[in-house]
HTML snippet that shows the backbone in 3Dmol.js (N, CA, C, O; Angstrom):
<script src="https://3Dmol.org/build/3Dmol-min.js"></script>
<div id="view" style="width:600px;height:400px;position:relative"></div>
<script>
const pdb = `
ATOM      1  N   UNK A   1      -1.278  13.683   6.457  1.00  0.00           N
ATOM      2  CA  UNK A   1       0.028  13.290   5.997  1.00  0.00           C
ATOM      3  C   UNK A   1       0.754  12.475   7.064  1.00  0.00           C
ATOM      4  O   UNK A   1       1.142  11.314   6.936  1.00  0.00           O
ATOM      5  N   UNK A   2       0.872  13.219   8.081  1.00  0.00           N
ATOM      6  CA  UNK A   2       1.388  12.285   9.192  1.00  0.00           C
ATOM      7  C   UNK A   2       0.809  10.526   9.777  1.00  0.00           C
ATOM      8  O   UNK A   2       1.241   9.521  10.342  1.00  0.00           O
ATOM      9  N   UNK A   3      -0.222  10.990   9.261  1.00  0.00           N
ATOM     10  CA  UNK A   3      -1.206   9.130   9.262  1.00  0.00           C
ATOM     11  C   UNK A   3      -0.423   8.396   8.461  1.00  0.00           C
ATOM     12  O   UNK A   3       0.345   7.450   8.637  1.00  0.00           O
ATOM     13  N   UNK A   4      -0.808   9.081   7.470  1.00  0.00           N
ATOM     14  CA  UNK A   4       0.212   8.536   5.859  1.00  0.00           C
ATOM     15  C   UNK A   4       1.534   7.606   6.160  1.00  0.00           C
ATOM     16  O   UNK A   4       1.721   6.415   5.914  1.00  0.00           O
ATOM     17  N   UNK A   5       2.467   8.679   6.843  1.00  0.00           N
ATOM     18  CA  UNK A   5       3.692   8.324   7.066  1.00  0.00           C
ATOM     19  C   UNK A   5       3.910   7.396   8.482  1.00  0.00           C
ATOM     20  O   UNK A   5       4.807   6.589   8.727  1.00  0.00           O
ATOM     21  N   UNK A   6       2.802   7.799   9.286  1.00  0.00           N
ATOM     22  CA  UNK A   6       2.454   6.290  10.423  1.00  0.00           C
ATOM     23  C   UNK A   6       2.680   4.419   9.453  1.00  0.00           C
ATOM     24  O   UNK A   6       3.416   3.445   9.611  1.00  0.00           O
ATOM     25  N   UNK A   7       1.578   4.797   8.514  1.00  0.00           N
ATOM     26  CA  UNK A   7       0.724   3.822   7.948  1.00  0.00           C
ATOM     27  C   UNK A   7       2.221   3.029   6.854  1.00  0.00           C
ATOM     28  O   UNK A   7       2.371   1.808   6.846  1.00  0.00           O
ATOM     29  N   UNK A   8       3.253   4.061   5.960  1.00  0.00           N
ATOM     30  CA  UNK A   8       4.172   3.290   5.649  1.00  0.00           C
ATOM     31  C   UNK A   8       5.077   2.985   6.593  1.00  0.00           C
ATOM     32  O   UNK A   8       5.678   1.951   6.304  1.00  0.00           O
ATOM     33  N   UNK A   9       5.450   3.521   7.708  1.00  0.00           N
ATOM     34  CA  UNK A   9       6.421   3.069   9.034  1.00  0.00           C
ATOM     35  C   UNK A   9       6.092   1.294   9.491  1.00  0.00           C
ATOM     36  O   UNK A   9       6.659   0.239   9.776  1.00  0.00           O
ATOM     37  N   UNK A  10       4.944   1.834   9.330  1.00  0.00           N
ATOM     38  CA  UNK A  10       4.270   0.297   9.824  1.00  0.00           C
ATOM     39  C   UNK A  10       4.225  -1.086   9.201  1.00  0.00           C
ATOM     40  O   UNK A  10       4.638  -2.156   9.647  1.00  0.00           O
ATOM     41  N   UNK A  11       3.420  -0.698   7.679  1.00  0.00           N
ATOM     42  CA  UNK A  11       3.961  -1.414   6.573  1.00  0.00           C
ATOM     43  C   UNK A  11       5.381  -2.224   6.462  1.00  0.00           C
ATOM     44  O   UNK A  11       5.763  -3.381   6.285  1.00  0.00           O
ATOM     45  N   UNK A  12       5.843  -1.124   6.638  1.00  0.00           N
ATOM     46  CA  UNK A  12       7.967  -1.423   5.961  1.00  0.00           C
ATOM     47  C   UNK A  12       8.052  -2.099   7.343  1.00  0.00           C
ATOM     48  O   UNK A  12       8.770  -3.050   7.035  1.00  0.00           O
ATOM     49  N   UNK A  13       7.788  -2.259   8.740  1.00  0.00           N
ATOM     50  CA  UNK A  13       8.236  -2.617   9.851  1.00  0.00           C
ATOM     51  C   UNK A  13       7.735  -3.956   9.757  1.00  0.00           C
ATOM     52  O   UNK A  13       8.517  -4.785  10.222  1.00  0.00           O
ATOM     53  N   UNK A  14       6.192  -4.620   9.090  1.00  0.00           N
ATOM     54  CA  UNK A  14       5.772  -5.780   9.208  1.00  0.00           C
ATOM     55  C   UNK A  14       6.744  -6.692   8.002  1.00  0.00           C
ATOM     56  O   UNK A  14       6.895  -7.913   8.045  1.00  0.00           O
ATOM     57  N   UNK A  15       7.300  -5.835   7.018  1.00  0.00           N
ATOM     58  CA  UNK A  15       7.673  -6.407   5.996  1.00  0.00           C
ATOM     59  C   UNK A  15       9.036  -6.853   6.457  1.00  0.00           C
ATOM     60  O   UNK A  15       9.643  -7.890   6.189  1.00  0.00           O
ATOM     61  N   UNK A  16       9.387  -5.796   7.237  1.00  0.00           N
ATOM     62  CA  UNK A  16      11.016  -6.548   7.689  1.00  0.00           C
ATOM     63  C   UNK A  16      10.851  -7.548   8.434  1.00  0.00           C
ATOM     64  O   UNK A  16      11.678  -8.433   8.217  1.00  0.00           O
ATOM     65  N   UNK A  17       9.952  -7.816   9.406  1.00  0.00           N
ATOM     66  CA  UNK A  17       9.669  -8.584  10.157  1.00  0.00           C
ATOM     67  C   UNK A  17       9.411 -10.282   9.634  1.00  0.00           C
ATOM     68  O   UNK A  17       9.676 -11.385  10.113  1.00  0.00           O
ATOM     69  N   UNK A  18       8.841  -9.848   8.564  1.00  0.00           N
ATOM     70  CA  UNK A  18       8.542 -10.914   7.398  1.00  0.00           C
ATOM     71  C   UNK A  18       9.452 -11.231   6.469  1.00  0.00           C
ATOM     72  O   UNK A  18       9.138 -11.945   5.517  1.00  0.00           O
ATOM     73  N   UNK A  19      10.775 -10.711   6.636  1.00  0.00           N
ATOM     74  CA  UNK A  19      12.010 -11.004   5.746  1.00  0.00           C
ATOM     75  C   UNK A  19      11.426 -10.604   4.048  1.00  0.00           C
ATOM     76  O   UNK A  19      11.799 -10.977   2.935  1.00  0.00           O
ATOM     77  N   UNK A  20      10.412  -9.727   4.498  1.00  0.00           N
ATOM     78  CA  UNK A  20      10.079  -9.404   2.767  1.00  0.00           C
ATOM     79  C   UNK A  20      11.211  -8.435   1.926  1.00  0.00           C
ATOM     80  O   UNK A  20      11.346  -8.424   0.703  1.00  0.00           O
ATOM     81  N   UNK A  21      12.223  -7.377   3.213  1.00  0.00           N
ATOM     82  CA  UNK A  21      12.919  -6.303   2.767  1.00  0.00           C
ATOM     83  C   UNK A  21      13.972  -6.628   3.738  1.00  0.00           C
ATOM     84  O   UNK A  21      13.852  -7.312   4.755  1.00  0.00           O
ATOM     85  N   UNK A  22      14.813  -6.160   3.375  1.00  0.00           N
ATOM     86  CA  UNK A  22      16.472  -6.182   4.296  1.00  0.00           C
ATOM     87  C   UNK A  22      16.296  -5.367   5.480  1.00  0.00           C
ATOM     88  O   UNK A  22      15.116  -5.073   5.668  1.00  0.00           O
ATOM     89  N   UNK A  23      16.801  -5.086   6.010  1.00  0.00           N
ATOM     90  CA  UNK A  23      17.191  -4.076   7.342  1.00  0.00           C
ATOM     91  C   UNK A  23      17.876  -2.383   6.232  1.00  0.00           C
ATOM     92  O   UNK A  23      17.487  -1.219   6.323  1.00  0.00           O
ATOM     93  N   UNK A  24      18.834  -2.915   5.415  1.00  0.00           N
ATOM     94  CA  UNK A  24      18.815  -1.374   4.788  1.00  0.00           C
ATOM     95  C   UNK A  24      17.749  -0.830   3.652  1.00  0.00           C
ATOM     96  O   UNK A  24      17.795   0.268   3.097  1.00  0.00           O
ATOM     97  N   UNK A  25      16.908  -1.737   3.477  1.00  0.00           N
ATOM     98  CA  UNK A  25      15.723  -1.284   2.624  1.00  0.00           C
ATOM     99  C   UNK A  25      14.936  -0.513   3.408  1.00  0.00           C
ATOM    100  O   UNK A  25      14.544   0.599   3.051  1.00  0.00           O
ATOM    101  N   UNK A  26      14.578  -1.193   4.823  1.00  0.00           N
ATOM    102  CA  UNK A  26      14.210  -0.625   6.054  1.00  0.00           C
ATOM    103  C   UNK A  26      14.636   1.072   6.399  1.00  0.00           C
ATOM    104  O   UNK A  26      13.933   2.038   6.695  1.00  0.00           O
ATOM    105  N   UNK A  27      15.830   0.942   6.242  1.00  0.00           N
ATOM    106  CA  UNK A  27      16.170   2.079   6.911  1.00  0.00           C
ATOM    107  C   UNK A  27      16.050   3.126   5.726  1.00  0.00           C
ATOM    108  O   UNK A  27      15.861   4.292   6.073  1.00  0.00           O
ATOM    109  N   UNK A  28      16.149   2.824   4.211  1.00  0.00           N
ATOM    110  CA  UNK A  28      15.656   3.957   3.770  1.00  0.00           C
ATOM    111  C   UNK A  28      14.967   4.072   3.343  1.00  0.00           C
ATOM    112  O   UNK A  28      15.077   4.991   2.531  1.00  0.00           O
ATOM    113  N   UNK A  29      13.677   3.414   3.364  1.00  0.00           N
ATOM    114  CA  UNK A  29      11.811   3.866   3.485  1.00  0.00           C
ATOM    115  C   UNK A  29      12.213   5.085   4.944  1.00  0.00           C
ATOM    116  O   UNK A  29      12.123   6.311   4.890  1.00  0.00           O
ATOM    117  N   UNK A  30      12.506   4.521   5.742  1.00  0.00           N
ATOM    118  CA  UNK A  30      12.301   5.717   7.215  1.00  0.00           C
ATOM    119  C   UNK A  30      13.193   6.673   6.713  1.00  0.00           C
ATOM    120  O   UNK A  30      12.553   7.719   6.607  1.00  0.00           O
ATOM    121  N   UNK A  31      14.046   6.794   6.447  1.00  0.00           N
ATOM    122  CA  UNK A  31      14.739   8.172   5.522  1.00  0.00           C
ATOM    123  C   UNK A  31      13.515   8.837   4.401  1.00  0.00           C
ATOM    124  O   UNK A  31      13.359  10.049   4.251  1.00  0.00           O
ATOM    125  N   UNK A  32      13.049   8.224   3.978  1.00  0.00           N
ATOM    126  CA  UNK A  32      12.259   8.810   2.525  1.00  0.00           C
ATOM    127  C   UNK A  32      11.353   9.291   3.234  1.00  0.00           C
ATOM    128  O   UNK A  32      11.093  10.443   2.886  1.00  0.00           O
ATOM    129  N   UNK A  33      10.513   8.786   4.407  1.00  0.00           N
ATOM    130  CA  UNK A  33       9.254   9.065   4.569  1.00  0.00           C
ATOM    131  C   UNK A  33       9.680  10.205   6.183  1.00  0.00           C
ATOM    132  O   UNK A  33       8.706  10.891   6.495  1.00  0.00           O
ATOM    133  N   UNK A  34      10.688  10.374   6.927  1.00  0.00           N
ATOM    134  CA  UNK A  34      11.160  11.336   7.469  1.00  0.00           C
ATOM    135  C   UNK A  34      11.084  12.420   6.001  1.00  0.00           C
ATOM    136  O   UNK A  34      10.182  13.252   5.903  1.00  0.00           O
ATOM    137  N   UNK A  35      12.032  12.276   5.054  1.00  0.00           N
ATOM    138  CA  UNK A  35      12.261  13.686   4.245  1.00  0.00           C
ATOM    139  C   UNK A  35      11.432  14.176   3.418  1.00  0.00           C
ATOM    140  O   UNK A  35      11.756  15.112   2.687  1.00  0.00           O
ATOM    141  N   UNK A  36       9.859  13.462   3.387  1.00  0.00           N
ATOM    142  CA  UNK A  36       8.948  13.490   2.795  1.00  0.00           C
ATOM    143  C   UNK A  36       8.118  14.537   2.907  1.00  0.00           C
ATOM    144  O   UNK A  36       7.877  14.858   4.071  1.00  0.00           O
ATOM    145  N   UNK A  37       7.452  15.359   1.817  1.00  0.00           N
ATOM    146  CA  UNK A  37       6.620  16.599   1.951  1.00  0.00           C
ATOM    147  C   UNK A  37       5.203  16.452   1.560  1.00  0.00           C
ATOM    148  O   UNK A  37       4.916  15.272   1.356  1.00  0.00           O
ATOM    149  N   UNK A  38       4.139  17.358   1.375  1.00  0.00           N
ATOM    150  CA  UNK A  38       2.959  17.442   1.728  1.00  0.00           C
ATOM    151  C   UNK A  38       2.919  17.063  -0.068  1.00  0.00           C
ATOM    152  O   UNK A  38       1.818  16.721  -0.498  1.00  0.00           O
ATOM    153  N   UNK A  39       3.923  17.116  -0.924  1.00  0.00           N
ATOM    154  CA  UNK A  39       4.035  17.025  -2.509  1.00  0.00           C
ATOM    155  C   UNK A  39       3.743  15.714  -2.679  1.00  0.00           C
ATOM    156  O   UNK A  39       2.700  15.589  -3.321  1.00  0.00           O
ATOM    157  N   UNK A  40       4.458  14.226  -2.226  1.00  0.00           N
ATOM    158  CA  UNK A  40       4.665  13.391  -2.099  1.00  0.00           C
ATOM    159  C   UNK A  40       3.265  12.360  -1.711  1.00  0.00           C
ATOM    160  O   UNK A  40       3.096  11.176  -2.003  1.00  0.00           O
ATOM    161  N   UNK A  41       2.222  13.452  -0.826  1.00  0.00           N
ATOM    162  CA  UNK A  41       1.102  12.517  -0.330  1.00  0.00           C
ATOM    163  C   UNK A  41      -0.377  13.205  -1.169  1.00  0.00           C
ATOM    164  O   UNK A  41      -1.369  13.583  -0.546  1.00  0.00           O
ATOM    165  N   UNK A  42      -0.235  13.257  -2.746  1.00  0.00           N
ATOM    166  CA  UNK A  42      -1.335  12.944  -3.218  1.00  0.00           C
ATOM    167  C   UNK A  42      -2.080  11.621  -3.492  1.00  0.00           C
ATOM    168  O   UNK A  42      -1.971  10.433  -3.187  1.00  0.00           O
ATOM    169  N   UNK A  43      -2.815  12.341  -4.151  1.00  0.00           N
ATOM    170  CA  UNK A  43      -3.896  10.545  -4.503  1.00  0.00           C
ATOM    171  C   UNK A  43      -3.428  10.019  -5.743  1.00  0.00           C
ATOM    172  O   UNK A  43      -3.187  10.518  -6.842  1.00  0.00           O
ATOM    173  N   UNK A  44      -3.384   9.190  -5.393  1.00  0.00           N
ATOM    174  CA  UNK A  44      -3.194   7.915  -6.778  1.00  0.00           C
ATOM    175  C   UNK A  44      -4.142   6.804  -6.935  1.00  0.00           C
ATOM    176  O   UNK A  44      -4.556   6.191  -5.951  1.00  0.00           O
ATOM    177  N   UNK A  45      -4.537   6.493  -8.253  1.00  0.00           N
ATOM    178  CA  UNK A  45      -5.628   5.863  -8.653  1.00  0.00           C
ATOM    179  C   UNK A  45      -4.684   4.595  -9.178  1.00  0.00           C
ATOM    180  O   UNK A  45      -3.740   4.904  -9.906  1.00  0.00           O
ATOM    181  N   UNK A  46      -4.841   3.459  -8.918  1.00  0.00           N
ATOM    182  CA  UNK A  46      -4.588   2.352  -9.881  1.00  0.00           C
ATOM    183  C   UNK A  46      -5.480   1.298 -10.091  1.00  0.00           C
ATOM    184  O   UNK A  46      -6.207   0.846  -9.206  1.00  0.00           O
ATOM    185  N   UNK A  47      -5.434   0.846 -11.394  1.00  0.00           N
ATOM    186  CA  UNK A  47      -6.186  -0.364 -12.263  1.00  0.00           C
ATOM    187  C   UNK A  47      -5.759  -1.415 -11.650  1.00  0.00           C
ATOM    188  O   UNK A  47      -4.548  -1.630 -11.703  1.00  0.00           O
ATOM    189  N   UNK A  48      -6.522  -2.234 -10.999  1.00  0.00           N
ATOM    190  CA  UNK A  48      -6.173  -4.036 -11.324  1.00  0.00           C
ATOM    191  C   UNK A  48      -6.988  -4.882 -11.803  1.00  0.00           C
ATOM    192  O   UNK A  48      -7.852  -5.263 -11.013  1.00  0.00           O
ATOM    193  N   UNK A  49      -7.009  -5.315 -12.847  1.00  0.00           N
ATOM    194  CA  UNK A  49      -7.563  -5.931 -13.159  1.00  0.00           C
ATOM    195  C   UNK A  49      -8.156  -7.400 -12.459  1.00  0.00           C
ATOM    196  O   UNK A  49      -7.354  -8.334 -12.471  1.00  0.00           O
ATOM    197  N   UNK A  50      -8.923  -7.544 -12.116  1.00  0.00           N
ATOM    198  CA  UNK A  50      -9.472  -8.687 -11.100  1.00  0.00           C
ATOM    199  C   UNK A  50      -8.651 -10.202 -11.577  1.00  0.00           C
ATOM    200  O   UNK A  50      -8.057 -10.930 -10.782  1.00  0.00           O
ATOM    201  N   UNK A  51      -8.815 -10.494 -13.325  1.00  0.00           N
ATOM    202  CA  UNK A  51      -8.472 -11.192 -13.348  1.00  0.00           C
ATOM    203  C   UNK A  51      -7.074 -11.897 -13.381  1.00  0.00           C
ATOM    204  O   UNK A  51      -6.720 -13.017 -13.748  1.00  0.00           O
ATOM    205  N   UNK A  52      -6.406 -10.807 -12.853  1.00  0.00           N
ATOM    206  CA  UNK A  52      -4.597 -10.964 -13.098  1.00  0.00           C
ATOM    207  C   UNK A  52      -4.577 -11.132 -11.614  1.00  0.00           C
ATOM    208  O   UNK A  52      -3.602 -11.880 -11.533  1.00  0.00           O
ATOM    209  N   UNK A  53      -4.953 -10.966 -10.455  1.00  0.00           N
ATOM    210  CA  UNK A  53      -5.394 -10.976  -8.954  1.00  0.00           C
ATOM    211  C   UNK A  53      -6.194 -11.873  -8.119  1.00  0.00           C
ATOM    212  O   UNK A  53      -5.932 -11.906  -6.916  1.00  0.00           O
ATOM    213  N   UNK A  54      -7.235 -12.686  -8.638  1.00  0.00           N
ATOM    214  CA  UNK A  54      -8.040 -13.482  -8.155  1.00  0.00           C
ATOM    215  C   UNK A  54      -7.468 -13.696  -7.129  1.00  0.00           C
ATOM    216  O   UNK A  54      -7.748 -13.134  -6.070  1.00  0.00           O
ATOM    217  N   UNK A  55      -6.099 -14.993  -7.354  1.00  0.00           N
ATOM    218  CA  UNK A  55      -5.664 -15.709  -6.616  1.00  0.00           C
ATOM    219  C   UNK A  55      -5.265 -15.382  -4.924  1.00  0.00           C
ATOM    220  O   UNK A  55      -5.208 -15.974  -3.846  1.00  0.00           O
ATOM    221  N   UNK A  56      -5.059 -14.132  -5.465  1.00  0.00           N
ATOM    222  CA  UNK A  56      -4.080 -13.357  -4.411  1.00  0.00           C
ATOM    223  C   UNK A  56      -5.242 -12.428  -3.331  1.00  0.00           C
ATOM    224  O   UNK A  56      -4.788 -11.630  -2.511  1.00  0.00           O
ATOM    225  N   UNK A  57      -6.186 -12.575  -3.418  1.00  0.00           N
ATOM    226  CA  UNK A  57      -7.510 -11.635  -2.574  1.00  0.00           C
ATOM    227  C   UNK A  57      -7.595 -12.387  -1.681  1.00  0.00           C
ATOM    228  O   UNK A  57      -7.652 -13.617  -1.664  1.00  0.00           O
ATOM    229  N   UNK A  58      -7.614 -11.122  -0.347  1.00  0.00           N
ATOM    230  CA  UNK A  58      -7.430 -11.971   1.198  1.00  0.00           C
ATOM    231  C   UNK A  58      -8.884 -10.493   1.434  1.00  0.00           C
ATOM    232  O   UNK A  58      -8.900  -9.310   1.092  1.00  0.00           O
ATOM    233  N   UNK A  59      -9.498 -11.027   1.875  1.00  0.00           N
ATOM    234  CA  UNK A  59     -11.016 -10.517   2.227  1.00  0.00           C
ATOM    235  C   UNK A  59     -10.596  -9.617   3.616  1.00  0.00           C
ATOM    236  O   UNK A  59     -10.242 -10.069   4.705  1.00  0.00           O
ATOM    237  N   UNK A  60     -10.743  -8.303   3.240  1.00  0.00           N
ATOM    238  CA  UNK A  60     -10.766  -7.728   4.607  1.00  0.00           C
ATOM    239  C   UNK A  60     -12.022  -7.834   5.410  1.00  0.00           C
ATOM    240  O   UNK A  60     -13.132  -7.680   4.901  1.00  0.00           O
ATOM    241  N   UNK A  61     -11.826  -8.106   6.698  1.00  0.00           N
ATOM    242  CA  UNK A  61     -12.753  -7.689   7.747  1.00  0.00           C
ATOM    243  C   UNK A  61     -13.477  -6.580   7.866  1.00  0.00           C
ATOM    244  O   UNK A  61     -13.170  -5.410   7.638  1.00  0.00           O
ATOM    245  N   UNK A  62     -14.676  -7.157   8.324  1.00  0.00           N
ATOM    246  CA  UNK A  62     -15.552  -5.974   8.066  1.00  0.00           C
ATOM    247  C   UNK A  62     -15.398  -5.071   9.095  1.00  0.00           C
ATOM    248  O   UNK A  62     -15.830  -3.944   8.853  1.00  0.00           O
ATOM    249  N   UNK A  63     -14.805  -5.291  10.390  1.00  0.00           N
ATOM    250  CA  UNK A  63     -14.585  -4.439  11.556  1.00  0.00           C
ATOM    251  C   UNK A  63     -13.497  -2.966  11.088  1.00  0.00           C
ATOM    252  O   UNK A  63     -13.470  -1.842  11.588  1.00  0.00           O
ATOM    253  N   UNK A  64     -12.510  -3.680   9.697  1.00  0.00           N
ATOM    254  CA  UNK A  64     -11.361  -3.223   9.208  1.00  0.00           C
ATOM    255  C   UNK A  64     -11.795  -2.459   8.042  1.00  0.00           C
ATOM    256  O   UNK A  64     -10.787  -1.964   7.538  1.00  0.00           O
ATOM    257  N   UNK A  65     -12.833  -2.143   7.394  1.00  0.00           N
ATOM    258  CA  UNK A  65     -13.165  -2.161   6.000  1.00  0.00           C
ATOM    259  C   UNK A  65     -13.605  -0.222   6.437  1.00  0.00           C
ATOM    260  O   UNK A  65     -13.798   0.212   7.573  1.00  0.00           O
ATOM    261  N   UNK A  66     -13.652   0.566   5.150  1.00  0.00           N
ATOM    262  CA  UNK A  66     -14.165   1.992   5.233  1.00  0.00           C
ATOM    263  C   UNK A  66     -15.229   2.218   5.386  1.00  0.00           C
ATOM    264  O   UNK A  66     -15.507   3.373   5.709  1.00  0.00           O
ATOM    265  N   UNK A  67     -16.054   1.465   5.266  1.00  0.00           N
ATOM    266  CA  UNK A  67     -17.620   0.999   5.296  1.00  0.00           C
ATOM    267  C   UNK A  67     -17.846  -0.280   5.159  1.00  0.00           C
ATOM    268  O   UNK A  67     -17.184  -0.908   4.332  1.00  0.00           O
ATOM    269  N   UNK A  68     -18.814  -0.912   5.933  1.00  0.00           N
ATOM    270  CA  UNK A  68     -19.136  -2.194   6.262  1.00  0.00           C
ATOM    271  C   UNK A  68     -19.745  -3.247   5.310  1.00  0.00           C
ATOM    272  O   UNK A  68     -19.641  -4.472   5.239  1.00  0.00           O
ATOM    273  N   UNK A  69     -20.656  -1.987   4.358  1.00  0.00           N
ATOM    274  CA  UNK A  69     -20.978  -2.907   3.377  1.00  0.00           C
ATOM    275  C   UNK A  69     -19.975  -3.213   2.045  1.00  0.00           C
ATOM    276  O   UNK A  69     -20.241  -3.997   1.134  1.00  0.00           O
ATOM    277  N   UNK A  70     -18.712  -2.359   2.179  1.00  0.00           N
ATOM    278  CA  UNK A  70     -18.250  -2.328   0.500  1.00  0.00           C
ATOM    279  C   UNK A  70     -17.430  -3.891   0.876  1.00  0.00           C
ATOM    280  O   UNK A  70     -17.364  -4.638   1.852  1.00  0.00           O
ATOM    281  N   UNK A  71     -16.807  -3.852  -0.708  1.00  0.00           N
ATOM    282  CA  UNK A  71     -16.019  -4.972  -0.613  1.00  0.00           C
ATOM    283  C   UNK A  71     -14.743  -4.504  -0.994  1.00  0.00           C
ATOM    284  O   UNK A  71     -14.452  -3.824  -1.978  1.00  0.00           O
ATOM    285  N   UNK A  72     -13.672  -5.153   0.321  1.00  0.00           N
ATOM    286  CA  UNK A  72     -12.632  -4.395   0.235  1.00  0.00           C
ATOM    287  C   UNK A  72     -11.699  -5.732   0.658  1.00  0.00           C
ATOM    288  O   UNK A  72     -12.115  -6.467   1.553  1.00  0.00           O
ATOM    289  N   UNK A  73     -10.124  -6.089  -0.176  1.00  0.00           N
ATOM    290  CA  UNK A  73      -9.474  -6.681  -0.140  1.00  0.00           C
ATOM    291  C   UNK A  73      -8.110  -6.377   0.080  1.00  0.00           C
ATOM    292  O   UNK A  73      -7.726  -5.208   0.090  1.00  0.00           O
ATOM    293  N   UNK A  74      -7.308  -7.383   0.268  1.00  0.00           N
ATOM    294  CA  UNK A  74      -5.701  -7.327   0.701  1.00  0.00           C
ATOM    295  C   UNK A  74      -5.151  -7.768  -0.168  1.00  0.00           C
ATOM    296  O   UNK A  74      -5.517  -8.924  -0.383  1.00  0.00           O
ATOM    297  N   UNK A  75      -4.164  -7.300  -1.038  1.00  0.00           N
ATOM    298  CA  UNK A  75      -3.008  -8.308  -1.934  1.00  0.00           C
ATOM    299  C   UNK A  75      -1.803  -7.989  -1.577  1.00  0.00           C
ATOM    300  O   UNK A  75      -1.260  -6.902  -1.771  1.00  0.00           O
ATOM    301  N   UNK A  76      -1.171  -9.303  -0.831  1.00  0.00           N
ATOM    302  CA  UNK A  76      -0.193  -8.631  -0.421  1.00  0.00           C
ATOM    303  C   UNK A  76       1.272  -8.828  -1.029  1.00  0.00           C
ATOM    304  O   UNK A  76       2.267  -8.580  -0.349  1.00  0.00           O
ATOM    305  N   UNK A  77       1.350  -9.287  -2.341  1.00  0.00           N
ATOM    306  CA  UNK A  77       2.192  -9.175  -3.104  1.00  0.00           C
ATOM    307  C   UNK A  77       2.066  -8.790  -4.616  1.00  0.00           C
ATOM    308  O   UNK A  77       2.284  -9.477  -5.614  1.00  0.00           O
ATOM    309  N   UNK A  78       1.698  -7.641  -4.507  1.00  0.00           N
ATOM    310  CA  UNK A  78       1.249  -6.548  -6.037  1.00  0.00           C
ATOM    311  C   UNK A  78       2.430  -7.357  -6.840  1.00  0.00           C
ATOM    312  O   UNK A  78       3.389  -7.765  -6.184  1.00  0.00           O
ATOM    313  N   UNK A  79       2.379  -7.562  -8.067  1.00  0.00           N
ATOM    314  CA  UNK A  79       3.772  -7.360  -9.372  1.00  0.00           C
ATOM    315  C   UNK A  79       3.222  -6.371  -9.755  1.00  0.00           C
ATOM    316  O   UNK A  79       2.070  -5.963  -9.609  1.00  0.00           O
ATOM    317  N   UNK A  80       4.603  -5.745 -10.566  1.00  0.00           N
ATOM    318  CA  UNK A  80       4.407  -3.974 -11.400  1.00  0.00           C
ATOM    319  C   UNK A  80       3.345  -4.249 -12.950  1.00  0.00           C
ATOM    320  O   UNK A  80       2.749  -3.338 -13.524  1.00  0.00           O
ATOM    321  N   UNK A  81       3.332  -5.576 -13.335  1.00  0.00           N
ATOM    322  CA  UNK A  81       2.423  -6.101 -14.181  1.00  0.00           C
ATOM    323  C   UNK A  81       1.121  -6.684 -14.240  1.00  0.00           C
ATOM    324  O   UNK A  81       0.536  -7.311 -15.123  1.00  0.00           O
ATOM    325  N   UNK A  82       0.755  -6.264 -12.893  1.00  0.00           N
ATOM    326  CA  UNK A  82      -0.850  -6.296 -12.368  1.00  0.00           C
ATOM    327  C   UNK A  82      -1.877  -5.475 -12.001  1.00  0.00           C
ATOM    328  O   UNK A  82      -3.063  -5.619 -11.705  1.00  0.00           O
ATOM    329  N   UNK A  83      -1.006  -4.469 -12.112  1.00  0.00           N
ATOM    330  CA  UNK A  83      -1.808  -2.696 -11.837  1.00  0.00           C
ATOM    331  C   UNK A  83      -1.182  -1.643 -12.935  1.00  0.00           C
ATOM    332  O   UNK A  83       0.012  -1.384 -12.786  1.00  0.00           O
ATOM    333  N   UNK A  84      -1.788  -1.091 -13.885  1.00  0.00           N
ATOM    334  CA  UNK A  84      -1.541   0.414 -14.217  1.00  0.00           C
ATOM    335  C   UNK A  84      -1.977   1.625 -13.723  1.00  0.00           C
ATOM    336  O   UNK A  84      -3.197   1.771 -13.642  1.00  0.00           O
ATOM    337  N   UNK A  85      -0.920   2.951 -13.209  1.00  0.00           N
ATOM    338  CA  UNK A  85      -1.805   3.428 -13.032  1.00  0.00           C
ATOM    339  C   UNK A  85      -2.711   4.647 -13.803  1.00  0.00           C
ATOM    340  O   UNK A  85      -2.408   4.930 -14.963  1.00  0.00           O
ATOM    341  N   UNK A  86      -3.895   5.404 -13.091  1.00  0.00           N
ATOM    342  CA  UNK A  86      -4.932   6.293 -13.662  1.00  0.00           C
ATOM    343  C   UNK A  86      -4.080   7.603 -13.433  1.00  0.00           C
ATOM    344  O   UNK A  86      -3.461   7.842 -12.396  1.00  0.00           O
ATOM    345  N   UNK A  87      -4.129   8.316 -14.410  1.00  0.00           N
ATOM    346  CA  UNK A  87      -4.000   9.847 -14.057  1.00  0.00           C
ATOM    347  C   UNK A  87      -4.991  10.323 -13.238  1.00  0.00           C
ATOM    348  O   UNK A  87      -5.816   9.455 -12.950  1.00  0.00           O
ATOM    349  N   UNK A  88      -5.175  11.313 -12.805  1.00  0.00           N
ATOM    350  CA  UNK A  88      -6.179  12.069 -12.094  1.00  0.00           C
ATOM    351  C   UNK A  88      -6.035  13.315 -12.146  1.00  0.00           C
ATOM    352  O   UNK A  88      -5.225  13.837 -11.380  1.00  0.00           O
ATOM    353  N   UNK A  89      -6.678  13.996 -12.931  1.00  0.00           N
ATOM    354  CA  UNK A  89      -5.992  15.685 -12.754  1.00  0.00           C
ATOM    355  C   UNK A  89      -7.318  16.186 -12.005  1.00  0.00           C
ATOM    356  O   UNK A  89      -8.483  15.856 -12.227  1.00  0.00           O
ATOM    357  N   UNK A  90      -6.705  17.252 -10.870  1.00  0.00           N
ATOM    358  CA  UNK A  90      -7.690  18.041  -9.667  1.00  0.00           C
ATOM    359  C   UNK A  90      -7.509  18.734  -9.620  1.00  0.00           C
ATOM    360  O   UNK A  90      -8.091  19.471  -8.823  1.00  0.00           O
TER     361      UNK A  90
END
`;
const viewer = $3Dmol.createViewer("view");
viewer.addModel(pdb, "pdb");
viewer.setStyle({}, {cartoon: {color: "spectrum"}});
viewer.zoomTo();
viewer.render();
</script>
């Protein structure tokens, strides 16, 4: 969990940096993810369909990837109309 909450600190910090989010959007991702519980960091599955995405696939590095052989990509501007997501019951 604490990786978790490394991994959006970091995120939201490159994005401000990138004028993608304000300074108070900023500050309350770090509020949410300070008041955040072990409830908050399950798994979530989502659909994208490749072909609503093409454009937008930035090839991760293989030094960067979970395994070397898979194929694993970056999109770094999702719309809410390019992914649904999967239930998952565990």
């Amino acid at each position: 969990m604490e990786e978790n909450k490394r991994g959006i600190i970091n995120g939201a910090t490159l994005m401000l940096f990138r004028n993608t989010i304000t300074g108070t959007q900023y500050d309350e991702i770090l509020e949410v993810v300070a008041l955040a519980d072990a409830n908050l960091f399950k798994p979530y599955l989502y659909l994208i369909p490749f072909e609503k995405v093409r454009d937008k696939l930035q090839p991760v590095p293989v030094s960067k990837r979970a395994h070397p052989l898979s194929r694993e990509y970056i999109i770094e501007s999702l719309l809410s109309n390019e992914f649904e997501p999967v239930e998952v019951n565990q």
